[in-house]
N, C-alpha and C positions, 0 to 999 in steps of 0.2 A: 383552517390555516394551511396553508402551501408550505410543504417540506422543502427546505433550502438544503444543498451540502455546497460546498467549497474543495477546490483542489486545490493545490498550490505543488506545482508540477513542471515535469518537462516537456516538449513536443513532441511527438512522433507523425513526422508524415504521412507515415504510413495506414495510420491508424490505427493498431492493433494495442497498442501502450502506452502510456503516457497521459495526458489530460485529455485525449481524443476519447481515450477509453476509456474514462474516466466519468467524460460528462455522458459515453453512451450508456455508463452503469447506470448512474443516477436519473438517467431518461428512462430506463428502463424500471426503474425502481417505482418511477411517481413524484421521482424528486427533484428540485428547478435546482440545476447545477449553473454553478459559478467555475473560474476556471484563474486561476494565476500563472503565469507562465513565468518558471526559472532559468530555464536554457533549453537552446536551438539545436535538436540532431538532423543529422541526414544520417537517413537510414532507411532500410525494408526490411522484408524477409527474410535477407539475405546475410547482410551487415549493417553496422553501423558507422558511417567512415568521417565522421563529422563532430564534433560538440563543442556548442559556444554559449557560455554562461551569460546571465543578462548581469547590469550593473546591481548591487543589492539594494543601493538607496532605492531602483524603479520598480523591485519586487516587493519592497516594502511601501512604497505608494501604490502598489494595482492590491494589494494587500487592506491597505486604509481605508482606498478610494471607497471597497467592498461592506468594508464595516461599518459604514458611514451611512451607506444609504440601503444596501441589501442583506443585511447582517443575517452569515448563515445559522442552522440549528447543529450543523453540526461541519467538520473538515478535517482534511486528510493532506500529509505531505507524499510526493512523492519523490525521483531525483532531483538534488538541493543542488549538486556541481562542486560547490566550492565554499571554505572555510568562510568567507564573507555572508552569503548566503544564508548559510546555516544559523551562523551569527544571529543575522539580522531577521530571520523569521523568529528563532527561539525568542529574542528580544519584542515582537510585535505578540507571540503566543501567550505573552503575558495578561496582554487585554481580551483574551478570546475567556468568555462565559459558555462555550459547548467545547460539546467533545471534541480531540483533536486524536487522530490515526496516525502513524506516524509509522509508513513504509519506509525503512531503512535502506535504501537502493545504494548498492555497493559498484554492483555492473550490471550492464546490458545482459540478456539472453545470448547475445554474441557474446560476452566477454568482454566487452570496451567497458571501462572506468566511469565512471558516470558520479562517484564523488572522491576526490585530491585524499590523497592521504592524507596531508595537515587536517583534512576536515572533519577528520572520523573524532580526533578529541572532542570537537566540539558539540558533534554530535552529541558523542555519551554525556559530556559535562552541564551542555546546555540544553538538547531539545529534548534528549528523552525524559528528561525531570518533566518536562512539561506534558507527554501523553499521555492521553486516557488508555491508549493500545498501543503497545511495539508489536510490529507483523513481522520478525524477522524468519527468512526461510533458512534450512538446516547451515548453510555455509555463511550467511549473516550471522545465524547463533553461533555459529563457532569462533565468529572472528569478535562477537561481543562476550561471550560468556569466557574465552580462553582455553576451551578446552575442545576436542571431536565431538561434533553430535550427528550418529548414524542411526541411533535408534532409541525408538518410545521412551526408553529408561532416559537416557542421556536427553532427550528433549525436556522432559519433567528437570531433570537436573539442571540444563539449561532455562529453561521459564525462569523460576523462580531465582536461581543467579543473576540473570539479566534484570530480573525486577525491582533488586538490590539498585539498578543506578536509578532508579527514579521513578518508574513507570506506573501506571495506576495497574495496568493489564499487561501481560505478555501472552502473542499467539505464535507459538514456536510450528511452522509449517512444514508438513510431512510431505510434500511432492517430491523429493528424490529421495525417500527412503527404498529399498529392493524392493519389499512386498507392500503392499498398501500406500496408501495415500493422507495417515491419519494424521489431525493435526493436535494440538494439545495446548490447550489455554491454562495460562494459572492466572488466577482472579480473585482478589477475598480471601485469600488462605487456600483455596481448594485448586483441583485443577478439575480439568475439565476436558474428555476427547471429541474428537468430531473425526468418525473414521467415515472411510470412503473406498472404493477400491483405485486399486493401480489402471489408469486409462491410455493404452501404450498409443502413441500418436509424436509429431513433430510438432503439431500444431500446436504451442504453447504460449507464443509470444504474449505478454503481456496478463501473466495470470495474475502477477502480482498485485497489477496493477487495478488489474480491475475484480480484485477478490478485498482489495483495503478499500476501493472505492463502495464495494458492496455494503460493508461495514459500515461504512461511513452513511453511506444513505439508510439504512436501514435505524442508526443512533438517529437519525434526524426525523424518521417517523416515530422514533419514542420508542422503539424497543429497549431492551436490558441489553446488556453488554453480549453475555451467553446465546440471547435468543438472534440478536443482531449476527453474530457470527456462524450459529446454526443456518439461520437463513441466508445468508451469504458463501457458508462452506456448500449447501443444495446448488444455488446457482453457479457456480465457479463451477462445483464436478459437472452439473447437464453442460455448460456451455464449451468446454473441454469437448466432453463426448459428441456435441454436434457440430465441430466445428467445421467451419466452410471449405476449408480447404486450400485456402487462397495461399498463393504466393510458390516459391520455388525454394523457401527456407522455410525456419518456424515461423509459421501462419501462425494469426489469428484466433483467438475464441468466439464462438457466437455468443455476443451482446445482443441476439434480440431469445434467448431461452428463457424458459417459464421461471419466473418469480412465484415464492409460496406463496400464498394470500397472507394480509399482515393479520397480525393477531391481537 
């Protein structure tokens, strides 16, 4: 059987983020990626100087269209834009039978907006009841769980807070903590680390994205939750480390670095 994943995502022209990165994860994985697109940036390296939401009823038909005839094994949100949106995928995530990832995109690596305030309720109230995974990185946990989170302790604190709104799994992500790079899953009652070292570089755009896309394809070969995110925290830190270089801002990660073998 051919591993499917599903993004349901924004564009990035550039490449380096968004569903571009998305489907290079899951090409990269073994996995036949699908791709929904939620809104239009103009953006590089550099900035982001652009973003236009699509209508929700046409996210929610390339959404349908998908389940109809290619129905993935597994799928991953990434920026939703707007309260409609959000809305309206939580509402379609009702008919999804696999796992669903669910990158909480606040802002761009520039710092542009990328979901409406009004949307963040909906967010919590509606889609995160529905994930199998919340990927939030240390400044998402903070703005979900309500409190600072700069460190290991305060991440464990946050997981499990944030897990209280709904969530099957929370992976509370350690890339801007000062020393290391560890992230910390709570899952089942337990938590769970994945340390890494600190990889000092500019090149980061789009780790997010394509560290929940890893997830995501990795659920759709049939790993465990834990092992799915082991294997996808390995590839995010190499492709970090080799990255190309590209661009005159945060570049890119290398989407073509080595995958474990599956297990």
């Amino acid at each position: 059987m051919t591993p499917i994943a599903l993004t349901i995502a924004g564009s990035d022209p550039s490449g380096g983020a968004g569903l571009q990165a998305d489907l290079k994860t899951f090409h990269r994985f073994g996995v036949y990626g699908e791709a929904v697109v939620t809104l239009i940036t103009v953006q590089n390296t550099l900035c982001v100087s652009r973003v236009e939401c699509l209508a929700a009823d046409l996210v929610v038909e390339q959404i349908r269209a998908v389940l109809k005839d290619i129905r993935p094994h597994a799928a991953k949100t990434g920026a939703l834009g707007n309260r409609a949106i959000v809305e309206a995928v939580a509402e379609t995530a009702r008919d999804f039978d696999f796992p669903l990832v669910v990158d909480p995109v606040l802002i761009s690596k520039h710092g542009a907006p990328l979901l409406a305030e009004d949307a963040r309720a909906a967010l919590i109230e509606r889609l995160i009841p529905r994930a199998t995974l919340l990927t939030p990185n240390l400044h998402e946990a903070a703005a979900l769980a309500g409190f600072p989170v700069r460190d290991p302790d305060q991440m464990r604190r946050a997981a499990e807070a944030i897990a209280k709104l709904g969530a099957q799994a929370v992976l509370v992500k350690g890339g801007h903590l000062e020393t290391g790079a560890t992230d910390v899953l709570f899952f089942g009652g337990r938590f769970y680390e994945f340390p890494a070292p600190r990889i000092v570089t500019r090149h980061t755009h789009g780790t997010g994205c394509t560290y929940s896309a890893a997830i995501a394809a990795c659920l759709a070969r049939g790993l465990a939750l834990p092992e799915a995110v082991g294997a996808a925290k390995q590839f995010i830190t190499e492709a970090i480390r080799t990255n190309p270089g590209l661009g005159g801002g945060a570049g890119p990660v290398n989407h073509h670095a080595p995958v474990a073998p599956a297990e």
